[in-house]
Structure formats: structure tokens, C-alpha cells
C-alpha positions in Angstrom: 15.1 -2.8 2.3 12.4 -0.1 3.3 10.1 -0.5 6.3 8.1 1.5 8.4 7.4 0.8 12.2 4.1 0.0 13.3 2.3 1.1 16.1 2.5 -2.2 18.1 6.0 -1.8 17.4 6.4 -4.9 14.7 8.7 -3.8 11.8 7.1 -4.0 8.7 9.1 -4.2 5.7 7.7 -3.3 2.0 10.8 -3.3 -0.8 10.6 -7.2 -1.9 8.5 -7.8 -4.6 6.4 -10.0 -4.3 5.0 -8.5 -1.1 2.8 -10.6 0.9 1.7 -7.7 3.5 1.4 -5.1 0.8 -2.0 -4.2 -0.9 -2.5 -2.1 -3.6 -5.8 0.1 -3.9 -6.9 2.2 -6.2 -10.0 4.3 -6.7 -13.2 3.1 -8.5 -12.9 7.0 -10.1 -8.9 6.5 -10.5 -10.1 3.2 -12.4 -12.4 4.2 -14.4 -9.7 6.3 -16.5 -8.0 3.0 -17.6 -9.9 1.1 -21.1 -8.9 -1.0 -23.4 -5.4 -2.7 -23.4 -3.1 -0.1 -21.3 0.3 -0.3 -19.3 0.4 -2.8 -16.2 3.4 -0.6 -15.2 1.4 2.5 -15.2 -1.6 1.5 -13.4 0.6 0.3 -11.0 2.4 4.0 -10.4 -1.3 5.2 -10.1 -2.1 3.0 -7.1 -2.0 3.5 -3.1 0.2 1.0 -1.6 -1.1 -0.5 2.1 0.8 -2.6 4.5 -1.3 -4.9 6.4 0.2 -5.9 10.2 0.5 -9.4 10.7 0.7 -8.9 14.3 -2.0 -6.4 14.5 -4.0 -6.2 11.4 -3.7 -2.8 11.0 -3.3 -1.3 7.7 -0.8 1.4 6.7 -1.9 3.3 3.6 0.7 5.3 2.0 -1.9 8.1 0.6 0.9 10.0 -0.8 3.8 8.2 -1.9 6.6 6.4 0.2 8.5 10.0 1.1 5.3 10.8 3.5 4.5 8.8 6.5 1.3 6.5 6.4 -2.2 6.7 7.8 -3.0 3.8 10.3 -6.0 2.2 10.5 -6.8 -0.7 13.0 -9.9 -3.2 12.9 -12.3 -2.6 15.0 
């Protein structure tokens, strides 16, 4: 299964699905291309995934797919 270490050092791990620590985002301009009845499957490939630390709450966001490493963002 994939995962990616954080940097409090807590493994996070993101291949199950259902993911309870991943997020998916998209943008409101990324959105706005979708009307009408369209493909769950594609929407999905269009999305950002996020991993959210539960020991830190910081979020990963994979801004460009799973092959480049994530941006981490911690609360303030």
C-alpha cells in the first residue's frame, strides 16, 4: 500500500479506498467545467488528493499527481 512520511514523522498511508485521511479538492474553475449528468470516474481523475495527519493535522496536497512529492501545510 502507498504512503508518504510526514513531517512529524507519522506514516501516512493513502491506497485503501475508502480513505478516511484522504480529501479530495477540486477547483471552483475545475468545477465549473462539469454539467449535467457526467462520469463520477472522471471527476474523480480531475481532483487533487490531500492527506490530512491525524497526529498533526497537517495536510499533504498532492498538486501534481502521486509520482511528485506533496506540499505540506500545517494549522496555524
Amino acid at each position: 500500500m502507498p504512503s508518504v512520511l510526514c513531517k512529524c514523522g507519522n506514516k501516512l498511508s493513502f491506497g485503501g479506498i475508502p480513505n478516511s485521511i484522504e480529501w479530495l479538492m477540486i477547483s471552483d474553475d475545475g468545477f465549473e467545467k462539469f454539467q449535467g449528468s457526467v462520469d463520477a470516474e472522471y471527476i474523480y481523475r480531475e481532483m487533487n488528493s490531500a492527506l490530512k495527519c491525524s497526529c498533526c493535522g497537517r495536510l499533504l496536497v498532492f498538486w501534481n499527481g502521486f509520482d511528485v512529492s506533496p506540499i505540506s501545510y500545517m494549522p496555524e
